[in-house]
MIVOBA-277731 format. One record per residue: residue in three letters; chain; x, y, z of N, C-alpha, C in turn. Coordinates in nm, 3 decimals, padded with zeros to 5 digits. Layout:
<rec 'ala'; 'A'; <X; Y; Z>; <X; Y; Z>; <X; Y; Z>>
...
***
This chain:
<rec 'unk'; 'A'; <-02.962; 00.226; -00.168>; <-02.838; 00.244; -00.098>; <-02.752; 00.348; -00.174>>
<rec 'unk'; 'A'; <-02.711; 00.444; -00.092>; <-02.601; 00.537; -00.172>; <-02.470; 00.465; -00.223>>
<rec 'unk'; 'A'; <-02.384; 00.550; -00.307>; <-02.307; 00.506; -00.313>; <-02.188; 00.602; -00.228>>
<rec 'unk'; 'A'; <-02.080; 00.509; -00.195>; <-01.984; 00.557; -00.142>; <-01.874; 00.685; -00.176>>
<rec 'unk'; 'A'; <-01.847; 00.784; -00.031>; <-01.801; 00.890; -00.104>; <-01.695; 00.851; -00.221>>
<rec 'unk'; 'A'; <-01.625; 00.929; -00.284>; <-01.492; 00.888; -00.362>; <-01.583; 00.771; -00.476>>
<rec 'unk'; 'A'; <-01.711; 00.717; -00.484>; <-01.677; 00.657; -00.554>; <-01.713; 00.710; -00.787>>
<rec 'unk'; 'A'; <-01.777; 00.876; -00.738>; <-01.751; 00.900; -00.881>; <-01.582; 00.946; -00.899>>
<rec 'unk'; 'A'; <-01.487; 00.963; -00.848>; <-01.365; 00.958; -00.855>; <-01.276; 00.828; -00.898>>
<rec 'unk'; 'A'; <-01.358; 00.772; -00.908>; <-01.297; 00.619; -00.914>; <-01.325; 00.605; -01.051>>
<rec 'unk'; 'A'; <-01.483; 00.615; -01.103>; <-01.534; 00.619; -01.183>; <-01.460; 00.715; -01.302>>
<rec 'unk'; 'A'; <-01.423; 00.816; -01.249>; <-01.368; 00.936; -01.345>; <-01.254; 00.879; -01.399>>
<rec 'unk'; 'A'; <-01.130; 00.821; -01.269>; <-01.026; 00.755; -01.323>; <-01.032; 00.669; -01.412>>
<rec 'unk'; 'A'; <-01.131; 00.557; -01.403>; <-01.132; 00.436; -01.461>; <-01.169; 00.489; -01.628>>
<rec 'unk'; 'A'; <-01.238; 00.607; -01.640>; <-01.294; 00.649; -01.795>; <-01.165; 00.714; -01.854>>
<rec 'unk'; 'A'; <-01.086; 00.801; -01.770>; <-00.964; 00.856; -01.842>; <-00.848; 00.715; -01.836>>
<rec 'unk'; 'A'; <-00.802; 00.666; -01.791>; <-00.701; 00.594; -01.792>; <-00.793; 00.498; -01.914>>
<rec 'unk'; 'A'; <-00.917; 00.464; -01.904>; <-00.980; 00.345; -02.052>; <-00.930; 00.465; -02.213>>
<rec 'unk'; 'A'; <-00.953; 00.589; -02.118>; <-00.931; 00.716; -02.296>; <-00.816; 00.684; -02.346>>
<rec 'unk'; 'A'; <-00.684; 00.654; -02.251>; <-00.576; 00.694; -02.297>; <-00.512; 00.543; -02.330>>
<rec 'unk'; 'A'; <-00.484; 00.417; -02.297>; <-00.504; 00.317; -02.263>; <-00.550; 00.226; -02.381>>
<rec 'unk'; 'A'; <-00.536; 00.126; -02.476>; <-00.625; 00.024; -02.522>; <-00.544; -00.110; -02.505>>
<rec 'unk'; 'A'; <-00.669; -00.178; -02.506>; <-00.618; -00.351; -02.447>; <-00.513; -00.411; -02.561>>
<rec 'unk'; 'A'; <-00.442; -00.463; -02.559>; <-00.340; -00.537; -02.656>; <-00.294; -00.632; -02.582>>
<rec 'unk'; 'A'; <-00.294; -00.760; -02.603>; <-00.258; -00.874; -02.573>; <-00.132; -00.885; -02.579>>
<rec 'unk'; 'A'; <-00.033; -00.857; -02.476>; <00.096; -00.871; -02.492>; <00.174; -00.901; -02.392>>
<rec 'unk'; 'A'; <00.197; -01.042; -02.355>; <00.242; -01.045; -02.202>; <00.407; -01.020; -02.188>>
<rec 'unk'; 'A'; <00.498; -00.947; -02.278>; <00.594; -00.932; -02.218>; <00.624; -00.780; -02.203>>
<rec 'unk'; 'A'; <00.492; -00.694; -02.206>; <00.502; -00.553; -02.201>; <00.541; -00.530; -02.088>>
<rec 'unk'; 'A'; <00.586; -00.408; -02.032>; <00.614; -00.359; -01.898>; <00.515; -00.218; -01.915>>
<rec 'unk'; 'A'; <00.521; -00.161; -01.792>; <00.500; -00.033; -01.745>; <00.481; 00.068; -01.859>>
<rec 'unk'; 'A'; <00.633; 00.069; -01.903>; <00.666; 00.194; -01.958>; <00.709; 00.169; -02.142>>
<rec 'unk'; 'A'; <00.658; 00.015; -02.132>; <00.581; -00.012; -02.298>; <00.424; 00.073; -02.273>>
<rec 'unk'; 'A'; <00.346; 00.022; -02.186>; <00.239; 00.060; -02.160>; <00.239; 00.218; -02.238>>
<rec 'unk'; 'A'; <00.300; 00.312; -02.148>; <00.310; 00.418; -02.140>; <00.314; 00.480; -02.277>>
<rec 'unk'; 'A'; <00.449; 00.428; -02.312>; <00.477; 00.488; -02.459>; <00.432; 00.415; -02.584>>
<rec 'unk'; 'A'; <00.342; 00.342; -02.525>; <00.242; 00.268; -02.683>; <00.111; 00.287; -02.645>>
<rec 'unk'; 'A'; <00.121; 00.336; -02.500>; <-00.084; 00.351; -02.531>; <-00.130; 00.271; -02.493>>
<rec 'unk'; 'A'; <-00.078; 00.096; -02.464>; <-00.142; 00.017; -02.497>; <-00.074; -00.102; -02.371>>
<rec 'unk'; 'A'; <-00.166; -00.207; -02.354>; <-00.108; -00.307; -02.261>; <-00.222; -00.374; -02.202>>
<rec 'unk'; 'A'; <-00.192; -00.485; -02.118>; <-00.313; -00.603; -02.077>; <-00.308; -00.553; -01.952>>
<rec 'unk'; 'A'; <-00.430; -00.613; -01.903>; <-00.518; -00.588; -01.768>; <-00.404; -00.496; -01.664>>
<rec 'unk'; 'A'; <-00.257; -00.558; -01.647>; <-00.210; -00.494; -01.471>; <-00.157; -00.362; -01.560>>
<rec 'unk'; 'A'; <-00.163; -00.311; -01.695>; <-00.103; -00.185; -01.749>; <-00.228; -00.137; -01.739>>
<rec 'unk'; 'A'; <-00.359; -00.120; -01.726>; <-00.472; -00.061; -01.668>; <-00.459; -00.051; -01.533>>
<rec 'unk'; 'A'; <-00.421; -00.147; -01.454>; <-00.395; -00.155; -01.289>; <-00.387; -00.035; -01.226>>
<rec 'unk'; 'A'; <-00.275; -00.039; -01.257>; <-00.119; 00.021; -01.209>; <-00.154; 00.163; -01.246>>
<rec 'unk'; 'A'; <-00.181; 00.227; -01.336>; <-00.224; 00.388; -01.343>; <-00.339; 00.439; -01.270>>
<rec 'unk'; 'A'; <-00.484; 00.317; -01.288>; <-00.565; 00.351; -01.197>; <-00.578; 00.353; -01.068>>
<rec 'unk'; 'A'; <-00.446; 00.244; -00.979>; <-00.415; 00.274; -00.838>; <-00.309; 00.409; -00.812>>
<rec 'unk'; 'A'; <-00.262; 00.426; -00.913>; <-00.199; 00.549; -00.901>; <-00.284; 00.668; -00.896>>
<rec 'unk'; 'A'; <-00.335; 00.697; -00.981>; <-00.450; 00.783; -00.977>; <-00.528; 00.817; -00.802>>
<rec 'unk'; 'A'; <-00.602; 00.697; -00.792>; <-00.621; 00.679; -00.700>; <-00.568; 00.714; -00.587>>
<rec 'unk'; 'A'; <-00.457; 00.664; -00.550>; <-00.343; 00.722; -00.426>; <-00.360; 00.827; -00.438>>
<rec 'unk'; 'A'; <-00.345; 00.884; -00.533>; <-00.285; 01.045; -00.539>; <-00.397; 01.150; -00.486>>
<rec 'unk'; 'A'; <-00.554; 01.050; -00.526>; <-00.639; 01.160; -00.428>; <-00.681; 01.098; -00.297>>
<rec 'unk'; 'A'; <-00.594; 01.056; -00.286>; <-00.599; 00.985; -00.154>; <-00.725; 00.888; -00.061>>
<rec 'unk'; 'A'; <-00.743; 00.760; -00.211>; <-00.841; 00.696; -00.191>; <-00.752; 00.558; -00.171>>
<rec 'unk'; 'A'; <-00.741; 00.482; -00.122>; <-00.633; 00.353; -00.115>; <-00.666; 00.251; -00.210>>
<rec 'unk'; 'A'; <-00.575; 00.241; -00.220>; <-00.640; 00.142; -00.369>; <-00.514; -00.003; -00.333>>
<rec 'unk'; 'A'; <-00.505; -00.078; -00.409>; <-00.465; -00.219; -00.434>; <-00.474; -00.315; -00.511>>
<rec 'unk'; 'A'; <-00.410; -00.367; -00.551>; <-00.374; -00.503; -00.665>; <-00.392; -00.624; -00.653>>
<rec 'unk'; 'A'; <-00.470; -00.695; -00.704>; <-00.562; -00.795; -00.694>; <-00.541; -00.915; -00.841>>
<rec 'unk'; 'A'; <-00.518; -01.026; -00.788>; <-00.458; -01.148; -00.932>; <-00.596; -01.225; -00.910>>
<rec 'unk'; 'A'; <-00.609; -01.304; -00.978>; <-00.728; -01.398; -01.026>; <-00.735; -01.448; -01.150>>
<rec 'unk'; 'A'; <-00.874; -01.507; -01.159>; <-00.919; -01.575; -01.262>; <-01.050; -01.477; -01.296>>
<rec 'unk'; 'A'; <-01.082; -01.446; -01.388>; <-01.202; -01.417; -01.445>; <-01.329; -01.608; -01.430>>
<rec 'unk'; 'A'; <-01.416; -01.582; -01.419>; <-01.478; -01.693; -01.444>; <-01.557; -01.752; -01.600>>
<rec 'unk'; 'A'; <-01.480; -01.661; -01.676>; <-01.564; -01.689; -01.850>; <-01.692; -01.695; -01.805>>
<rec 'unk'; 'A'; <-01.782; -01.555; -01.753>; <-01.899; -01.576; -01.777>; <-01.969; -01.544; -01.874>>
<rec 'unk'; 'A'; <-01.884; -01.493; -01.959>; <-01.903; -01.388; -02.133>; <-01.869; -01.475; -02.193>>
<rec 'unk'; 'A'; <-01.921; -01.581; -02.277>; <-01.818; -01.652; -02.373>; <-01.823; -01.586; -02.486>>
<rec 'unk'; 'A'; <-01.851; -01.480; -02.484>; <-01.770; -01.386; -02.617>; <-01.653; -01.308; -02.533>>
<rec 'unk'; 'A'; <-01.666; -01.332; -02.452>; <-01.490; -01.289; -02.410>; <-01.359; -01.366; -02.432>>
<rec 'unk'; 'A'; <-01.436; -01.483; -02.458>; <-01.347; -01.638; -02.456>; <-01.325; -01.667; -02.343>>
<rec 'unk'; 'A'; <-01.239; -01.793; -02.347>; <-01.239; -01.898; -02.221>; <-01.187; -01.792; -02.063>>
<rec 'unk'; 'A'; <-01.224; -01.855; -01.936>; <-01.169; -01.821; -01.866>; <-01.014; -01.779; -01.870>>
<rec 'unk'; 'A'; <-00.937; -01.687; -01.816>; <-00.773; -01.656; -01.810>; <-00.798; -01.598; -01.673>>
<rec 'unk'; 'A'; <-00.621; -01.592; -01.659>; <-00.553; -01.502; -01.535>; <-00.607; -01.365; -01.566>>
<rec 'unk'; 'A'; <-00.636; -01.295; -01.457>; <-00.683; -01.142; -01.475>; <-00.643; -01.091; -01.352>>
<rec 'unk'; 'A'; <-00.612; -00.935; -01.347>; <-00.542; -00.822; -01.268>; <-00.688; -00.737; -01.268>>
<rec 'unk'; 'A'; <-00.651; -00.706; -01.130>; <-00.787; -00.613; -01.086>; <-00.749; -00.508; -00.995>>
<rec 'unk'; 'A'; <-00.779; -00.386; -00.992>; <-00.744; -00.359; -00.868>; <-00.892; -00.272; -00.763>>
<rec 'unk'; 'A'; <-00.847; -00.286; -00.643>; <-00.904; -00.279; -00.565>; <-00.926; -00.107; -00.466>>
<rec 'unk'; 'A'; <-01.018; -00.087; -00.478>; <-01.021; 00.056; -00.333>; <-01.128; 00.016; -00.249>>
<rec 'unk'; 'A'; <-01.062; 00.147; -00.143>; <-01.153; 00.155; -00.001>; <-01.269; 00.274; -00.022>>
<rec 'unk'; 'A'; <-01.375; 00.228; -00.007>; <-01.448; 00.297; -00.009>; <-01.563; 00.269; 00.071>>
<rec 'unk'; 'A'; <-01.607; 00.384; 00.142>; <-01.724; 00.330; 00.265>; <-01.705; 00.260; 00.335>>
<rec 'unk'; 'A'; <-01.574; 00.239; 00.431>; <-01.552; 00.121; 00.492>; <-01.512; 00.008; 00.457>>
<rec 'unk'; 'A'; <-01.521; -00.045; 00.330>; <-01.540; -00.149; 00.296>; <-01.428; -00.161; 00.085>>
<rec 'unk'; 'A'; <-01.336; -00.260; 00.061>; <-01.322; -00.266; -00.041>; <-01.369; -00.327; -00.088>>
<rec 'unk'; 'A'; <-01.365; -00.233; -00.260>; <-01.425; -00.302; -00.371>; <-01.357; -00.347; -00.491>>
<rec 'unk'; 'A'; <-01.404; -00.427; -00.538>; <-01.332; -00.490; -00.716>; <-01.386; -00.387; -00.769>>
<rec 'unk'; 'A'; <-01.260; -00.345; -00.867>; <-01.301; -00.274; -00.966>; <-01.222; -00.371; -01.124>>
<rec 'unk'; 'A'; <-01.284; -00.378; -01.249>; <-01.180; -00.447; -01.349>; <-01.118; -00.335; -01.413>>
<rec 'unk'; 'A'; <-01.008; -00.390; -01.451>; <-00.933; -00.256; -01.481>; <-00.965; -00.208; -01.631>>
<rec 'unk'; 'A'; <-00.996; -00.323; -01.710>; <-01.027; -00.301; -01.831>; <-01.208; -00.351; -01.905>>
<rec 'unk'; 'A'; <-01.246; -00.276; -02.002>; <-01.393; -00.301; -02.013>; <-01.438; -00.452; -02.080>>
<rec 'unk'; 'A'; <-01.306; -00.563; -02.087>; <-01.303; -00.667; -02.109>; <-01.353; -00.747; -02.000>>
<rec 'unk'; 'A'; <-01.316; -00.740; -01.861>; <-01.366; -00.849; -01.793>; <-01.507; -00.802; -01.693>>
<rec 'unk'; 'A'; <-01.526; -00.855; -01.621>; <-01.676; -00.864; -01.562>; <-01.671; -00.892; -01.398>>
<rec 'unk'; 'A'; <-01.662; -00.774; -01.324>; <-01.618; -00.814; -01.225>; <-01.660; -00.893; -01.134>>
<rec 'unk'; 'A'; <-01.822; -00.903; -01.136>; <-01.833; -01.046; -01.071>; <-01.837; -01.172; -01.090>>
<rec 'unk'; 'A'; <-01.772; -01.184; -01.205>; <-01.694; -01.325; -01.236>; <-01.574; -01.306; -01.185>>
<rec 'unk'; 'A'; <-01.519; -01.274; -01.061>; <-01.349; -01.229; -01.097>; <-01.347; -01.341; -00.978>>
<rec 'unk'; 'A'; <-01.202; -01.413; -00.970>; <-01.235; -01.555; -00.876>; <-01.087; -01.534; -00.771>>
<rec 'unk'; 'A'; <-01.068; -01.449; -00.701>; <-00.919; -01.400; -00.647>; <-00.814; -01.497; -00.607>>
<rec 'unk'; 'A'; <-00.710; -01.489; -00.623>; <-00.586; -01.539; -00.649>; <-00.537; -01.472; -00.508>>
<rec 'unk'; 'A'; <-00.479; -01.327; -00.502>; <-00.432; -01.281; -00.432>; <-00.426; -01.146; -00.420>>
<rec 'unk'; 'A'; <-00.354; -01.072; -00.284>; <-00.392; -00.938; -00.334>; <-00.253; -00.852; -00.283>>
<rec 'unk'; 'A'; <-00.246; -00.743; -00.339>; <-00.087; -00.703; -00.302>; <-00.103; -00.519; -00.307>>
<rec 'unk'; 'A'; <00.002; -00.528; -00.303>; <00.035; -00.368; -00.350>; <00.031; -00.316; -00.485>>
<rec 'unk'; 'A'; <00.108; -00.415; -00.537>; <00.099; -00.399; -00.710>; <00.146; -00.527; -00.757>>
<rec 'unk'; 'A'; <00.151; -00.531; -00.911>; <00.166; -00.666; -00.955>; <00.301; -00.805; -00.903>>
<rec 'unk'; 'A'; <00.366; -00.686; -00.873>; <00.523; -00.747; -00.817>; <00.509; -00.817; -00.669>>
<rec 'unk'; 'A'; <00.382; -00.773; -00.569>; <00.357; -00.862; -00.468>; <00.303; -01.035; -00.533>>
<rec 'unk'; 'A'; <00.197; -01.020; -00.637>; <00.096; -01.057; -00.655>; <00.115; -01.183; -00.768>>
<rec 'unk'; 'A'; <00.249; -01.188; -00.815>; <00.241; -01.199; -00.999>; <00.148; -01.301; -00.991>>
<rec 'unk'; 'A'; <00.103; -01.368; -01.122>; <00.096; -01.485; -01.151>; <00.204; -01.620; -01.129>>
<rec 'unk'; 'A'; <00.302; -01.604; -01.178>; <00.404; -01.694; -01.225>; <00.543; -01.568; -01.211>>
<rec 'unk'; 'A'; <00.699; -01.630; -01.151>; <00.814; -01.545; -01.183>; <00.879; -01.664; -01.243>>
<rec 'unk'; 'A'; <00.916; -01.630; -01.382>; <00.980; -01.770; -01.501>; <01.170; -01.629; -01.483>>
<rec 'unk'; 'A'; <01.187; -01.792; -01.456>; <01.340; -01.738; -01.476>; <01.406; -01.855; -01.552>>
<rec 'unk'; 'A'; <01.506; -01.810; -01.725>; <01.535; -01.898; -01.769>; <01.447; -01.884; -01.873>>
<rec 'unk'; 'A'; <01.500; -01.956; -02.017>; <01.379; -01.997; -02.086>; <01.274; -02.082; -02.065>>
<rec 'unk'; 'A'; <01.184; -02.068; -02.159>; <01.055; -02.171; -02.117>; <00.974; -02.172; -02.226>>
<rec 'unk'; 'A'; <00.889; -02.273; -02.272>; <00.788; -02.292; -02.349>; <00.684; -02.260; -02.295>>
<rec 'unk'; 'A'; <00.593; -02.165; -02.303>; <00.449; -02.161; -02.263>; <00.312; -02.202; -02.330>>
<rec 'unk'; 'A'; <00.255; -02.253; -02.253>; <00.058; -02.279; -02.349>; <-00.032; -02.200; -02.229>>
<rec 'unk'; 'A'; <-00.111; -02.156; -02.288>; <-00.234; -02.118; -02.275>; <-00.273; -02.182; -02.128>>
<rec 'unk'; 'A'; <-00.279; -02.096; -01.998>; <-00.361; -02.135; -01.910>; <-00.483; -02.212; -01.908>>
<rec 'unk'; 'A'; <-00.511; -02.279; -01.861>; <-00.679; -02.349; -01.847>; <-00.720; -02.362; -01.706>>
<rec 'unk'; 'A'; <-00.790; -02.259; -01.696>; <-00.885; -02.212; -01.551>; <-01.037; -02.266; -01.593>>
<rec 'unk'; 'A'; <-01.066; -02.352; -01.502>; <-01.185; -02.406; -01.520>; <-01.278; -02.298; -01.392>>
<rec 'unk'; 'A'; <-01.425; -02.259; -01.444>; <-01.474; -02.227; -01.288>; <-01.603; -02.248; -01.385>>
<rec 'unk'; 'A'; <-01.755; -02.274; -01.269>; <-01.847; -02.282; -01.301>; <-01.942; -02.178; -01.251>>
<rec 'unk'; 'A'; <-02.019; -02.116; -01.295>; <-02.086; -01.994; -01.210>; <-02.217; -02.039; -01.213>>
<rec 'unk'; 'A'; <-02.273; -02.047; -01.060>; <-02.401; -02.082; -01.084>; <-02.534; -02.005; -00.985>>
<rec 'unk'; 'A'; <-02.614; -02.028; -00.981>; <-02.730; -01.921; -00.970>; <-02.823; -02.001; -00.836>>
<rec 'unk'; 'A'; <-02.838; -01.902; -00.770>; <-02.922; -01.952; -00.628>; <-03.004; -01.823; -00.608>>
<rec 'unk'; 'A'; <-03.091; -01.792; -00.656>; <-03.237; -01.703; -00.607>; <-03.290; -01.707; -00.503>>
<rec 'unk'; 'A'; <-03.265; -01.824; -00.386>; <-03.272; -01.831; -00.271>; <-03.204; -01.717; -00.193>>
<rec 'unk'; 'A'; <-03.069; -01.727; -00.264>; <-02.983; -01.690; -00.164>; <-02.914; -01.566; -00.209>>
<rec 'unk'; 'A'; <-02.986; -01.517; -00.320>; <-02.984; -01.372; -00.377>; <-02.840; -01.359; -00.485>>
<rec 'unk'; 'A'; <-02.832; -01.480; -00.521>; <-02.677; -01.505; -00.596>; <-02.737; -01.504; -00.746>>
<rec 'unk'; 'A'; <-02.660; -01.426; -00.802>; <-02.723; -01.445; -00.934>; <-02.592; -01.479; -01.033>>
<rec 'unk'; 'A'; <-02.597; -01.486; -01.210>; <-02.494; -01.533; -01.250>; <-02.431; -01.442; -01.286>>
<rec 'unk'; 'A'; <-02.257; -01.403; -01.308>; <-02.161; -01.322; -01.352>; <-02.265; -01.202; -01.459>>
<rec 'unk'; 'A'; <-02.260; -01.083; -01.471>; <-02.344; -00.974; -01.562>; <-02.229; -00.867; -01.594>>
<rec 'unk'; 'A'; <-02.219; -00.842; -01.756>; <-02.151; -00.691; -01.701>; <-02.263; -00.619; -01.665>>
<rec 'unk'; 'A'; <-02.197; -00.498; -01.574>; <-02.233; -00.404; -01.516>; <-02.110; -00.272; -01.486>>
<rec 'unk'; 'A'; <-02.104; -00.173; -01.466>; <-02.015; -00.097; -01.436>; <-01.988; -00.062; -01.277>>
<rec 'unk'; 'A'; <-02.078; -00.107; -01.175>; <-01.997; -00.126; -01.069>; <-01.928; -00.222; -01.057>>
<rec 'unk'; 'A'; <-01.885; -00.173; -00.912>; <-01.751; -00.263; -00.859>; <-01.813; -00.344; -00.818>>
<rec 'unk'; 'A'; <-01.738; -00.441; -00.770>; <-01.814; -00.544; -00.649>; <-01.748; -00.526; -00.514>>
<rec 'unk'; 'A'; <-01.834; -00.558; -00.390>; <-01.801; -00.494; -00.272>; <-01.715; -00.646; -00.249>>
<rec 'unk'; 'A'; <-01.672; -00.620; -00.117>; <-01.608; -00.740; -00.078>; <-01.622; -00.737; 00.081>>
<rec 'unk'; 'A'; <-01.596; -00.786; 00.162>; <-01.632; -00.777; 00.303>; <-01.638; -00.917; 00.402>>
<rec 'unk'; 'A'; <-01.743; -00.962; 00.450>; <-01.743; -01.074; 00.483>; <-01.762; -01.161; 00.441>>
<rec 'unk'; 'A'; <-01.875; -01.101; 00.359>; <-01.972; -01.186; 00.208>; <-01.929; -01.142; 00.126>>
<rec 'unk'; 'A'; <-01.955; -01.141; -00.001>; <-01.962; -01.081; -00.116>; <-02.109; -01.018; -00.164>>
<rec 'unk'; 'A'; <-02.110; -00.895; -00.212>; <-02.250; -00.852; -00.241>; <-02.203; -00.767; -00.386>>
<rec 'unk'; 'A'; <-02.313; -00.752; -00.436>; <-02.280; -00.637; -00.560>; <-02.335; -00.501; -00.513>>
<rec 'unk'; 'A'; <-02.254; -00.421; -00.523>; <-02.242; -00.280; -00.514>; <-02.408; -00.224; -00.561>>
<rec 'unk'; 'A'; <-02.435; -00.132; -00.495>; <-02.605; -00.058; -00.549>; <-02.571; -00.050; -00.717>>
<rec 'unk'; 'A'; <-02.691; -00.004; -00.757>; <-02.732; -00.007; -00.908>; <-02.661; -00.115; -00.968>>
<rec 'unk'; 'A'; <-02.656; -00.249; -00.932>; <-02.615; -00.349; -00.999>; <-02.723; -00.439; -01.074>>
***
């Protein structure tokens, strides 16, 4: 199966925005911490690569979830930001960062950008702990399902779910 036009453009984005970009665990960064440190978690990868995107006029979109911890050297399952394009008819998951695995990704919701989509809006102080997302990933060879892999495609999305060629 080919792959879809636009989709080494996607590919190109996703390698320059990973150049410029490194993961840092920091959930009270914004945008334009991102920007001027280089640095930020999953929706500060998002957000430049749907920009990117738009701009060559591929549609792209913002996507909340769960990762499914199918890496347990990634550690436990968490909330994860993904975003999404049209390509071939049809959208695909892309992860924004080379941390998660996109067909473990377990969707939450999907928006324009993170501000449709959030996780949680905390107004006020608050004590926080550590999310606990339970998911189990499991394997049917019958039915051509196999378990969470990295890989560098996207995953398609549609009626079913399938993994993108060269997966």
């Amino acid at each position: 199966m080919r792959r879809p036009r636009g989709d080494a453009r996607v590919q190109a984005i996703r390698i320059c925005v990973q150049g410029h970009v490194t993961f840092k665990s920091n959930s009270t960064s914004s945008a334009i911490d991102a920007r001027i440190e280089r640095a930020g978690v999953c929706r500060d990868f998002a957000h430049p690569k749907m920009a990117l995107c738009r701009a060559v006029d591929i549609p792209a979109r913002f996507a909340t979830g769960a990762d499914s911890g199918a890496d347990p050297a990634l550690g436990p399952p968490d909330f994860q930001a993904y975003f999404k394009v049209f390509l071939g008819g049809r959208w695909c998951v892309f992860g924004p960062t080379s941390t998660v695995i996109p067909m473990g990704f377990v969707r939450f919701g999907t928006g324009r950008d993170a501000a449709d989509v959030a996780f949680a809006m905390i107004f006020g102080s608050i004590k926080s702990q550590a999310p606990v997302v339970r998911a189990l990933a499991t394997e049917d060879a019958s039915l051509g399902i196999v378990l969470p892999h990295r890989c560098g495609d996207a995953l398609w999305t549609g009626v079913g779910m399938a993994i993108a060629p060269g997966a």
